[in-house]
Phi, psi and omega in degrees: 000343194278333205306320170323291186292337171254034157266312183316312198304327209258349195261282205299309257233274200316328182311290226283327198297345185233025163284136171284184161235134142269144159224125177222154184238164155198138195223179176197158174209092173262095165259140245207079144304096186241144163208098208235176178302306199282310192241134153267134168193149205228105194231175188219159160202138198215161166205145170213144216220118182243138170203123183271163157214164153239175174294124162250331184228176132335274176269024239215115207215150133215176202183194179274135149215181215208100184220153189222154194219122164244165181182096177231174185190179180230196169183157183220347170341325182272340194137336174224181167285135193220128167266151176207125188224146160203141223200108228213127144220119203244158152213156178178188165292154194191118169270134172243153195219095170292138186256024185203168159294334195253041171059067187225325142219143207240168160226135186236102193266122178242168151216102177275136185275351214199094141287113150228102177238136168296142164217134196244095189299104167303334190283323191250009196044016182272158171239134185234151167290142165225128185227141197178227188208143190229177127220186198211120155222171182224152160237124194270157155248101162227140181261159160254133191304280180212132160045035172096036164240129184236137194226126178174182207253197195186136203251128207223149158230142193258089178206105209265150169220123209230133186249003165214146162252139156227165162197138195060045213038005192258123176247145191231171182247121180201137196265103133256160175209149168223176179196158187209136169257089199204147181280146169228189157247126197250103147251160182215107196267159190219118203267000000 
């Protein structure tokens, strides 16, 4: 076993000294006012996206990432105010790919292996766990500002799929999915 760990060590360690680092952020904050005679409804929505990388190519990056999805609201459609929520944190592996030189626009791919969101059923009023798999992916416009801080924006699609449930301790095998289509703000520094 030692022998295992300083050959990976002897491998990895000349990789990481002339790799670069990225660390990035990304977020969004949507909020959402419909008022009509019959329905009032009121939504929030927020996302963030933290992710490290290293160099696999020039341009070729992969790493971690760590995102979180909130999505709460209200409604009065049956007659009373009905809350409604769902609420997610994923991690996983996660790829960038710059498609130009001068790094300005990427494309960027996750698959999280480790999906878990609470969701709060107007129908049965239970909050129920949903546990599963996502992925994420953005294509950024970020120019760079100074000296490998890059800021700029990202058009993201979303999409999660879940194979359990619980509620109340009771776990059952059950398919929900969810997905989103939303713009963020992106910055990122490069080491």
């Amino acid at each position: 076993m030692k022998t295992f760990a300083v050959l990976i060590l002897t491998i990895l360690l000349p990789m990481l000294a002339s790799a670069n680092i990225i660390a990035e952020f990304s977020g969004t904050y949507l909020t959402e006012n419909l008022g009509s005679t019959d329905v009032k409804e009121n939504s929030s929505k927020y996302f963030y996206n933290v992710a490290g990388y290293l160099t696999v190519k020039k341009k070729l990056y992969a790493g971690w990432s760590y995102l979180g999805i909130s999505m709460t609201g209200k409604s009065d459609a049956s007659g009373s105010d009905q809350n409604s929520s769902y609420v997610t944190a994923d991690t996983g592996p996660v790829i960038k790919y710059y498609l130009d030189k001068r790094q300005i626009y990427s494309v960027t791919a996750a698959y999280n292996i480790l999906s878990r969101a609470t969701f709060k059923n107007v129908v049965s009023d239970d909050s129920e766990s949903w546990t599963g798999t996502s992925f994420w992916v953005a294509f950024g416009l970020m120019p760079e500002i100074k000296n490998g801080l890059h800021i700029g924006v990202s058009i993201n699609y979303y999409s999660a799929s879940y194979t359990k449930k619980t509620v109340d301790g009771t776990e059952t095998s059950e398919s929900n999915t969810k997905s989103w289509l939303f713009p963020s703000l992106t910055i990122s520094k490069e080491w």
